[in-house]
C-alpha positions in Angstrom: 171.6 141.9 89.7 174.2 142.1 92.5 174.3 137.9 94.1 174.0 137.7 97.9 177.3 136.6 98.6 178.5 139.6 96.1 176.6 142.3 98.5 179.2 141.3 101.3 182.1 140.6 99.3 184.4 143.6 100.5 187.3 142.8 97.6 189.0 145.7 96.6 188.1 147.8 99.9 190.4 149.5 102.2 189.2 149.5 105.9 190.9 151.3 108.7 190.4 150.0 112.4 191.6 152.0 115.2 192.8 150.4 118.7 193.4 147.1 116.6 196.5 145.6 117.9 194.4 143.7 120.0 190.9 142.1 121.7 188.0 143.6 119.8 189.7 145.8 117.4 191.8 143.4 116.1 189.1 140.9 115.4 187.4 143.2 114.0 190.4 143.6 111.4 190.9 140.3 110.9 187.1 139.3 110.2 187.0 142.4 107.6 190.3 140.9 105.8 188.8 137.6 105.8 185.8 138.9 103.6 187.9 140.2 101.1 189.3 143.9 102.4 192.5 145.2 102.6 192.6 146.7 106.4 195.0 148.8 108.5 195.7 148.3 112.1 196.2 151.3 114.3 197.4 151.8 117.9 199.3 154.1 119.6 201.9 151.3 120.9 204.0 150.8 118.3 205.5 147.8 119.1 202.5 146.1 120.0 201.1 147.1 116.7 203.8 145.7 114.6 203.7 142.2 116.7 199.5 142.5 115.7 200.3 143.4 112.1 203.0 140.2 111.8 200.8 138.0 112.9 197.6 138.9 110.6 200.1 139.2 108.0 201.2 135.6 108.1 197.6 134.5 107.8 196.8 136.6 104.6 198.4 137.3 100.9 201.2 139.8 101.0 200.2 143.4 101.3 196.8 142.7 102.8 197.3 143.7 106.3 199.1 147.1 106.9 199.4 149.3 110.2 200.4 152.5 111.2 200.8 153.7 114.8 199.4 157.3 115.9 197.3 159.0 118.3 193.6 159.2 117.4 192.7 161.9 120.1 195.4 164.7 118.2 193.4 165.6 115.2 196.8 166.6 113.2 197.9 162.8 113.8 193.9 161.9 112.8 194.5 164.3 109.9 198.1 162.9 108.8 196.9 159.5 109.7 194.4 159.4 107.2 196.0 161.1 104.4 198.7 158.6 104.7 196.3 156.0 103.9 194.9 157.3 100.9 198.2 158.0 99.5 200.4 154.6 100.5 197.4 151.7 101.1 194.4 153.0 98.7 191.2 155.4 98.8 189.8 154.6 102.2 186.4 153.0 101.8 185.6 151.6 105.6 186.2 153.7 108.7 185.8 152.0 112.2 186.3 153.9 115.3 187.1 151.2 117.9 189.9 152.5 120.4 189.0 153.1 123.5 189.9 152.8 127.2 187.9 152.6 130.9 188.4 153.8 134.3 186.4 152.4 137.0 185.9 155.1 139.9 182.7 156.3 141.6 182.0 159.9 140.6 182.5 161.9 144.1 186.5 160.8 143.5 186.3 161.0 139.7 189.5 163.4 139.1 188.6 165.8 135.7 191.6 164.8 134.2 190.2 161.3 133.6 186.9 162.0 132.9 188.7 164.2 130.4 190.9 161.2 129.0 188.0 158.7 129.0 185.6 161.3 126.7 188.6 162.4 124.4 190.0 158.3 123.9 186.1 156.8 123.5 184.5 159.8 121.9 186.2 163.0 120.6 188.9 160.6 118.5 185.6 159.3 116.7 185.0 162.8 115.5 188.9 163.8 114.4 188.6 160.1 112.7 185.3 160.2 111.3 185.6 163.8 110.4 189.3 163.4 108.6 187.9 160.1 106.4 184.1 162.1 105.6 186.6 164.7 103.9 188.2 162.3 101.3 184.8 159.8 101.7 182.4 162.9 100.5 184.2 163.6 97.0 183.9 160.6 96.0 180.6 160.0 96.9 180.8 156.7 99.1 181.7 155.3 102.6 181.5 153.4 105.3 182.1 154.9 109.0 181.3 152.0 111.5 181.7 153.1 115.5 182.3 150.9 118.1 179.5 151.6 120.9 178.6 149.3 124.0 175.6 148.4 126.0 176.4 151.1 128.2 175.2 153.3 125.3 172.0 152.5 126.9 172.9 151.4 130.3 174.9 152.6 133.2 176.8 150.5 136.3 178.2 152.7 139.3 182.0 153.6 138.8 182.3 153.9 135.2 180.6 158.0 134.2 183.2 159.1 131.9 182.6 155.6 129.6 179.0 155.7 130.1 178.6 159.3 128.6 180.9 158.9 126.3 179.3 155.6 125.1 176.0 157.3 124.8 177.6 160.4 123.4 178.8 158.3 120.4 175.6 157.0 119.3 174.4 160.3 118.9 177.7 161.8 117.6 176.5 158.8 114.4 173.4 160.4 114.1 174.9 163.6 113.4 177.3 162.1 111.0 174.3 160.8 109.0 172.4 163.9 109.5 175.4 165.4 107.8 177.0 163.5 105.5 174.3 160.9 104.2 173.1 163.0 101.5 176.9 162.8 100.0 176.4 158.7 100.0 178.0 157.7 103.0 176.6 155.4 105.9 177.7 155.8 109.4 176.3 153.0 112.1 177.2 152.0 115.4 177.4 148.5 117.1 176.8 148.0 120.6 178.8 145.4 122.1 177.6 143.7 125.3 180.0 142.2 127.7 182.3 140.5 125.5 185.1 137.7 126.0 188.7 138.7 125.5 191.7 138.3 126.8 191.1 142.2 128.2 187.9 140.6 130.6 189.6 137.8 131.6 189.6 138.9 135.0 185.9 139.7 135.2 185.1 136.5 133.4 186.7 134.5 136.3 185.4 136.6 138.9 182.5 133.9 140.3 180.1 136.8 141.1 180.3 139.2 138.5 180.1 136.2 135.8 177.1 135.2 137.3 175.6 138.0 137.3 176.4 138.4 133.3 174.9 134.8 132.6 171.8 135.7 134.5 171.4 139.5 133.0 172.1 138.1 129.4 168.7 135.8 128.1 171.5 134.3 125.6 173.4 133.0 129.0 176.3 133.7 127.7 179.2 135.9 127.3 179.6 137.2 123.9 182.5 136.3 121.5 184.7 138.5 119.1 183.3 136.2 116.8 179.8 137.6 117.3 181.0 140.9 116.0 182.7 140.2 113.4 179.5 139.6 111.1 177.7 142.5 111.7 180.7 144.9 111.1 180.9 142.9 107.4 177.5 143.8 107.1 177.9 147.3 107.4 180.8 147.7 105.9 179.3 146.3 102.7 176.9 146.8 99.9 174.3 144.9 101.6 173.5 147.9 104.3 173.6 150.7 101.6 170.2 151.8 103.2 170.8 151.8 106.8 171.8 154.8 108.5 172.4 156.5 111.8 171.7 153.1 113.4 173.4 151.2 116.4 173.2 147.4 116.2 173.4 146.0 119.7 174.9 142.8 119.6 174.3 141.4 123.3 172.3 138.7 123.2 169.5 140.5 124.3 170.7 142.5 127.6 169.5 145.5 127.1 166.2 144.2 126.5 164.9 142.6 129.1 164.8 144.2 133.2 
């Protein structure tokens, strides 16, 4: 029988994280290398991703931190992406859609060419992702697809639409991967970040107001941490969630729970 600590041990396993070369993503990485897998960093700066890749790779054995820079909203790059994973890091076992981007502008000035951007960076590159890893995933009869959602899959503020839909969009765009492709003996989950501390929300984090607001619209009365997110992605990326599908995990210390 398979020990406790065994059902999260993620030796052996190859994990791709887009938008890693920083904040979320690259925690994310880091706390899927520290329980045992062999992860790749994406981004579409390259330089930025190399700096992100050096510095993981001085805190782990040689060769278990790799990166490769390319676009996850072109589903050729998706497509080559992938493939050059299998062939030059190992048979991709753990998927996590992270990248993503905001724009903050009420709707009456929204131009379509953002709303556009934010829908294809947050949610169309999950599916050219998602769709390229199911097609090596599904032959061999296992995977893990983990994508990154946030609170505003259930929630909305003014000034931020295009996120908001495409957050909710993604939650559902998992169910439809499970719908699809559990049957073939992959899982495909969702965690839904609240309003997390990084060097990205700095400036919200200092605002006075808007952090007070935060503290008194989260019951845990307090911002969360990459740390806080680095467990449950473990968790599903292991053996230990083999029968949980189609989910989203919100990790927000109980915001969108309460009114």
């Amino acid at each position: 029988m398979q020990t406790m600590s065994g059902l999260f041990d993620l030796t052996g396993r190859v994990a791709l994280v887009t938008g890693s070369s920083r904040g979320i993503g690259n925690a994310l990485a880091r706390g899927l290398a520290d329980a045992g897998a062999t992860v790749v960093l994406n981004g579409i700066n390259a330089e930025r991703l190399e700096a992100a890749r050096q510095a993981a790779a001085a805190d782990y054995t040689e060769g278990k931190v790799h990166s490769l820079a390319f676009d996850v909203t072109d589903a050729t790059a998706a497509a080559e992406g992938i493939a050059w994973v299998e062939k030059n890091v190992g048979p991709l076992d753990v998927l996590v859609n992270n990248a993503g981007i905001q724009h903050r502008v009420p709707m009456l000035d929204l131009d379509v060419e953002d709303w556009d951007r934010v829908i294809t960076t947050n949610l169309t590159s999950a599916f050219l992702v998602g769709r390229e890893a199911a097609r090596h995933m599904i032959p061999r009869g296992q995977g893990k697809i983990i994508n990154i959602c946030s609170v505003q899959t259930d929630l909305a503020r003014p000034t931020i639409a295009p996120y908001v839909a495409a957050k909710g969009g993604l939650r559902n765009l998992t169910r439809a991967m499970t719908a699809e492709w559990a049957s073939s003996g992959l899982q495909i989950n969702g965690i839904a970040p609240g309003y997390i501390h990084t060097e990205m929300t700095q400036k919200l984090v200092d605002d006075a107001d808007f952090n007070s607001w935060i503290l008194g619209r989260t019951p845990a009365n307090r911002w969360g941490t990459v740390a806080d997110l680095a467990g449950p992605t473990v968790w599903l990326a292991s053996q230990a969630s083999n029968f949980v599908n189609g989910q989203t995990i919100f990790v927000d210390g109980g915001m969108t729970v309460v009114v």
